[in-house]
C-alpha positions in Angstrom: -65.1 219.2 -44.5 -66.0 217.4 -48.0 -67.9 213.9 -48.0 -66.2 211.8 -50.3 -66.2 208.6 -51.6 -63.4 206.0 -52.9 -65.4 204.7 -56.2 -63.6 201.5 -56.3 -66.8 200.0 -55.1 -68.3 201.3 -58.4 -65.7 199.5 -60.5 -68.2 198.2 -62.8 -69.3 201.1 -64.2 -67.4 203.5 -65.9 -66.0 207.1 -64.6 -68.5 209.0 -65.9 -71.4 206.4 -64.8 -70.0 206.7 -61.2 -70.1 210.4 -60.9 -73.5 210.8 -62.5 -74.7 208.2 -59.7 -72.4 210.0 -56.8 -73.0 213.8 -57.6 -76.8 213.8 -57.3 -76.2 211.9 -53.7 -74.0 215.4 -52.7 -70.5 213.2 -52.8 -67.9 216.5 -53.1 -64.7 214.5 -53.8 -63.5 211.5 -55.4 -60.8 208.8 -54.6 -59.2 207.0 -57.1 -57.9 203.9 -57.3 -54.6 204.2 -59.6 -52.8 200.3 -58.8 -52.4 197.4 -56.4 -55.5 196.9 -54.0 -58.1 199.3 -54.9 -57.8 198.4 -59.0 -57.7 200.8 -62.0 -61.0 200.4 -63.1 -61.5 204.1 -62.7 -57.9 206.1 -63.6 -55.6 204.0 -65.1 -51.9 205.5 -65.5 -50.6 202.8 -68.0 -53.2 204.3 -70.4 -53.6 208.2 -68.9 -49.8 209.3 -68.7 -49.5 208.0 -72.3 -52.2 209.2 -74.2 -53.0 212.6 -73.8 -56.5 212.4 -75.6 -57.3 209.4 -73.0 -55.8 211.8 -70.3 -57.8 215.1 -71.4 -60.9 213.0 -71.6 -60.7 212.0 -67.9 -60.1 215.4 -67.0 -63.0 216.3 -68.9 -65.4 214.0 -67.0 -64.4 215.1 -63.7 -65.1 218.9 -64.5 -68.4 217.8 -66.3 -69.2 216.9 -63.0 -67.2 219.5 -60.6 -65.4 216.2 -58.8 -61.9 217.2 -57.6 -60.0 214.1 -56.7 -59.0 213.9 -52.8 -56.3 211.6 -53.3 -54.8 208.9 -55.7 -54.8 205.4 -53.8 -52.7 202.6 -54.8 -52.5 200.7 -52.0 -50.2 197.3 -52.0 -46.9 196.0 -50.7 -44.0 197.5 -52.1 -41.6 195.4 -50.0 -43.1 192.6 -50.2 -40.8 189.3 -50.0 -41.4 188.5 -53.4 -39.4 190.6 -55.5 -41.8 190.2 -58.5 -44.4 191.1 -56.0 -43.2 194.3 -54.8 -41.9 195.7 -57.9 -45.5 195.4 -59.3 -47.0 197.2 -56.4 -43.7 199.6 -56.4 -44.3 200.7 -60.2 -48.1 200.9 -59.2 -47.3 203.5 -56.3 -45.0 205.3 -58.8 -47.4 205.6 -61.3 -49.4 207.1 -59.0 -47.3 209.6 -58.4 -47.0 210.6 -61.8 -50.9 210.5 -62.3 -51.2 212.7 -59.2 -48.3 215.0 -60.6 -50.2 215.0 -63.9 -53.4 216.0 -62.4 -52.3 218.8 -60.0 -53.0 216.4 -57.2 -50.2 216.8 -53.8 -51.4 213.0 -52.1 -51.2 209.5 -52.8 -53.0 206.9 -50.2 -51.0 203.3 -49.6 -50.1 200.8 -47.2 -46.5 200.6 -45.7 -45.7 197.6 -47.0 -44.3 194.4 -45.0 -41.4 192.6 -45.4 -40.7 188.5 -44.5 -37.8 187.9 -42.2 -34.7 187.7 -43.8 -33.7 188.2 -47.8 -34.8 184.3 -47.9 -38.4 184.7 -47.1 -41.2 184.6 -49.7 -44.0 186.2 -47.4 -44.4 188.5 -45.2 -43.9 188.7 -41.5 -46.1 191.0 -39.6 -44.3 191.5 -36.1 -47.1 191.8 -33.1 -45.0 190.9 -29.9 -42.2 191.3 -28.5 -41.0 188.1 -26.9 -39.4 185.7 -27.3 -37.4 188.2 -28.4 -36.6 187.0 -32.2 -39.3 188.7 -32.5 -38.0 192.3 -31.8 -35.1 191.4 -34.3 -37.2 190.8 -36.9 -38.7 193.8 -36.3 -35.3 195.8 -36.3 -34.1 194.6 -39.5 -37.4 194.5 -41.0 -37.4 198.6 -40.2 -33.5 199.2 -40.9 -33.0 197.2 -43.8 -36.4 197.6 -45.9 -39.2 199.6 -44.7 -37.2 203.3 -44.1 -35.1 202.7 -47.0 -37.8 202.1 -49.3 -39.8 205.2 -47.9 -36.4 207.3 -47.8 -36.4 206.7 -51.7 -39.7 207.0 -52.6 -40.5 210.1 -50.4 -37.8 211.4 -52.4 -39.0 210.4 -56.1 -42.8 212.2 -54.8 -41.8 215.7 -54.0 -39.2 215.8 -57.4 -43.2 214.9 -58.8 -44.8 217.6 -56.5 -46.6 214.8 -54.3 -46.1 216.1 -50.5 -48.4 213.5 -48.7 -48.5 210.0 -48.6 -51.0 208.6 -46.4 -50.6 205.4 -45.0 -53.7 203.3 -44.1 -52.9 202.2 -40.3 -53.4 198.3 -41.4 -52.9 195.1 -39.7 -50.5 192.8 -41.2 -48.4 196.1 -42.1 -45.1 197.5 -40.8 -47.7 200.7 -39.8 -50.5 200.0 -38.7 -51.3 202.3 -35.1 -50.1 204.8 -33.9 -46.8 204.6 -32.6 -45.7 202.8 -36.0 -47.4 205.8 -37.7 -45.2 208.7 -35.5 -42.0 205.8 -35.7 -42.0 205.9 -39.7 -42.8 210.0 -39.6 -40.2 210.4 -37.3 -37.5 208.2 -39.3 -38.7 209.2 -42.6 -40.0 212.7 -42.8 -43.2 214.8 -42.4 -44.4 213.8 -46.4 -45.2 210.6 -43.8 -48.7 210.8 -42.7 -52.3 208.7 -42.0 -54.6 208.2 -44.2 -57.3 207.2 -41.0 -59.6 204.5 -41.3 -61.1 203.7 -37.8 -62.9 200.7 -38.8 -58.9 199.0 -38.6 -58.4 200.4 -35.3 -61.7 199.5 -33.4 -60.9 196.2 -33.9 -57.4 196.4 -32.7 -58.9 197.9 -29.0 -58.2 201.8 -30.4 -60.1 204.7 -29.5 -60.2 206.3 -32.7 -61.1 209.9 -31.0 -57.4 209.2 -29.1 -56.0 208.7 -32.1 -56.9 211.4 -33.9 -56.1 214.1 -31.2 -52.5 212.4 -30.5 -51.9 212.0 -34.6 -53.7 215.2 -35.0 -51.1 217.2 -32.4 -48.6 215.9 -34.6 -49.9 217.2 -38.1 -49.7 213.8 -39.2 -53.5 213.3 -40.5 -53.5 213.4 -44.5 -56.7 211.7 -45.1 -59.8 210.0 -43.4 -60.8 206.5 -45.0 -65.6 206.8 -43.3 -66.4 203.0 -42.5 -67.7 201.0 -39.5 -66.4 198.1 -37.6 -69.1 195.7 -35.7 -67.2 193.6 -32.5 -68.6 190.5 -32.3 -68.7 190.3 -28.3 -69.4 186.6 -28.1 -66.7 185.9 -30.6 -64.4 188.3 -29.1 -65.0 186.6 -25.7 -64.3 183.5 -26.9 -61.0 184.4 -29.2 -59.9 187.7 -28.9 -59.6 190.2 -31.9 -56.9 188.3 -33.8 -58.9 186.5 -36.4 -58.2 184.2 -39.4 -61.5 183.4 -40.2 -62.4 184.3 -43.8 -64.2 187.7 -44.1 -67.5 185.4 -46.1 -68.4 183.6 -42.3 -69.3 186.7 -40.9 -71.4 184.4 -37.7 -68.4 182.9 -36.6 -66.0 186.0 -36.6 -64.6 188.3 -34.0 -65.4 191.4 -36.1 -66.6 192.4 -39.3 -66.3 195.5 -41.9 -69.9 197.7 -41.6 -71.3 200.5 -43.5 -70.7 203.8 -41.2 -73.7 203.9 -38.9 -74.1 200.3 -38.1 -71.0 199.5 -35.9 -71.1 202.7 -34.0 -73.6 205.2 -33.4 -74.0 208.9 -34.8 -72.6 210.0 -31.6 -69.7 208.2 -31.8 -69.2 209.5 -35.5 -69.7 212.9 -34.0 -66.8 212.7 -31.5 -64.7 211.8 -34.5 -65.9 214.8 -36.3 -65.5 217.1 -33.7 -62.0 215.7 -32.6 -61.0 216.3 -36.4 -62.0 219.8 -35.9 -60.3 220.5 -32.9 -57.3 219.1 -34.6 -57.5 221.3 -37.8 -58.2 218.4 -40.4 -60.7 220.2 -42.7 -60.6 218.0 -45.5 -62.1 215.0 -46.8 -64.4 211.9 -44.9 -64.1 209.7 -47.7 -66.4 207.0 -47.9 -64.9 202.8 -48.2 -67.7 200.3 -48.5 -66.7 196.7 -47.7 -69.9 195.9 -45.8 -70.9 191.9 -46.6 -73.9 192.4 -45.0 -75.2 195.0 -46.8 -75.3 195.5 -51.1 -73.0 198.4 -52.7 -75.9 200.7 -53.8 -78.0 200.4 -50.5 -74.5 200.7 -48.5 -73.1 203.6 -50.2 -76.4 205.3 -50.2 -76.9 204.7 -46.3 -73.4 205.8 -45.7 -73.9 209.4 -47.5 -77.5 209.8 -45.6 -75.6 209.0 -42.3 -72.3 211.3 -43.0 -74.4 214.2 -44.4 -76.0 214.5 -40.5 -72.5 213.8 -38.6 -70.1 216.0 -40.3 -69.6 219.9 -40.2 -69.7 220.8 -43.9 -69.6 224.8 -42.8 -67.1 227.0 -41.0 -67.2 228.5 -37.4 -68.8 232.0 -37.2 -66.7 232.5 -33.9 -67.8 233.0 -30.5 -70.5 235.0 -31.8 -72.1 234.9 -28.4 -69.7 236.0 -25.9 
């Protein structure tokens, strides 16, 4: 495996800045933030896939400093409601494809996107039960008329670009977001379908992420692995459940809240994940997303490599050298 890191955290400083901080740590990969959510602080394709001294000097940097890219991530919602809305974060995720195509790189990472209700609505509508059962036909038409379409397409436009995999981050408030939605859209869509696997969203939700990766695992269907922690409040949780509103700043009054690897779960727990992605055959990247408010982006990132660099298995198996 490779310990990686998504550097939007470092969006501040520039590419090279970032890998000269990053490299010395023992980060092995990069992923970069191309469009919608994660910003293009650090590969922008408006500029790179139209200048090729720009482009050549990016590529530069990254072999200055031996940094292959894991994936491209342009995460947003390409469905969204809004049609101004999701044609932004539409030609953001198809930029990112060319980028990737540009760079020799087979994976973007996204969201699934979310549609509102009907070809009226000007939000989204994020479907999480089943009665009354208005509910399920939202879902339905919300799946037939938008979300596999859209994928159908795009799926299509990646591999005429030579990008094989896009990972979905299994995200509340999206269409995908566990793992039946995950298999649902793979199955509907096509294997270029798969997870990029963050178990910080599924802790919350009541998911084992060690299940999740052996029944998503079985199915080929892990692209990527998103490293960060998820504390449960168990007061709050008591009190309200998981389902919470609350904004992300009033971290005392919350169900749950976004941790640097390490502090929501212990090592063994990070060790189950490893060894359940081994058993699985993933054997690629543990790439780091900081969104700890508890803890600053220098100290976070820098506990969060310390605490990977113990958990994962960087080396292959010698066999069962002692039977």
């Amino acid at each position: 495996m490779k310990l990686g890191v998504l550097t939007n955290l470092m969006g501040a400083k520039s590419l090279e800045e970032t890998l000269s901080v990053l490299k010395p740590l023992g980060v092995q990969m990069v992923e970069l933030g191309c469009g919608g959510y994660p910003g293009k602080d650090h590969c922008n394709p408006e500029l790179l896939l139209s200048d090729e001294k720009a482009l050549q000097n990016f590529k530069n940097v990254l072999a200055k400093y031996e940094m292959p890219i894991s994936a491209l991530s342009c995460h947003g919602n390409p469905i969204h409601p809004n049609k101004d809305l999701a044609a932004m974060y539409d030609k953001d995720i198809r930029n990112g494809i060319l980028m990737a195509e540009k760079l020799g790189v087979h994976q973007i990472n996204t969201f699934s996107g979310c549609p509102g209700d009907s070809e009226g609505s000007q939000y989204p509508n994020w479907v999480t039960c089943s009665w009354p059962e208005d509910y399920l036909a939202i879902k339905k038409w919300q799946w037939e008329e938008k979300l596999i379409p859209y994928w159908t397409n795009l799926v299509k436009f990646a591999k005429e670009h030579g990008v094989d995999k896009i990972a979905f981050e299994l995200h509340p408030g999206f269409c995908v977001y566990n793992t039946s939605t995950m298999l649902e859209i793979r199955e509907a869509v096509g294997p270029e379908l798969g997870a990029n696997l963050d178990p910080s969203h599924l802790w919350w939700q009541g998911m084992d992420p060690v299940m999740v990766i052996r029944k998503l695992g079985e199915a080929g269907a892990i692209f990527h692995f998103h490293a960060k922690d998820t504390r449960v409040d168990k007061y709050n949780t008591a009190v309200n459940g998981v389902l919470d509103t609350g904004h992300y700043g009033n971290v005392s009054d919350r169900s749950w809240v976004f941790r640097t690897v390490g502090y929501g779960h212990d090592a063994d727990v990070w060790k189950d994940m490893v060894s359940m992605l081994r058993k699985v055959g993933y054997d690629y990247v543990m790439s780091i997303e900081h969104e700890d408010s508890l803890m600053g982006i220098s100290e976070g990132l820098t506990k969060a490599v310390r605490f990977l660099q113990d958990v994962m298995v960087f080396e292959g198996t010698d066999g069962m050298w002692w039977a």
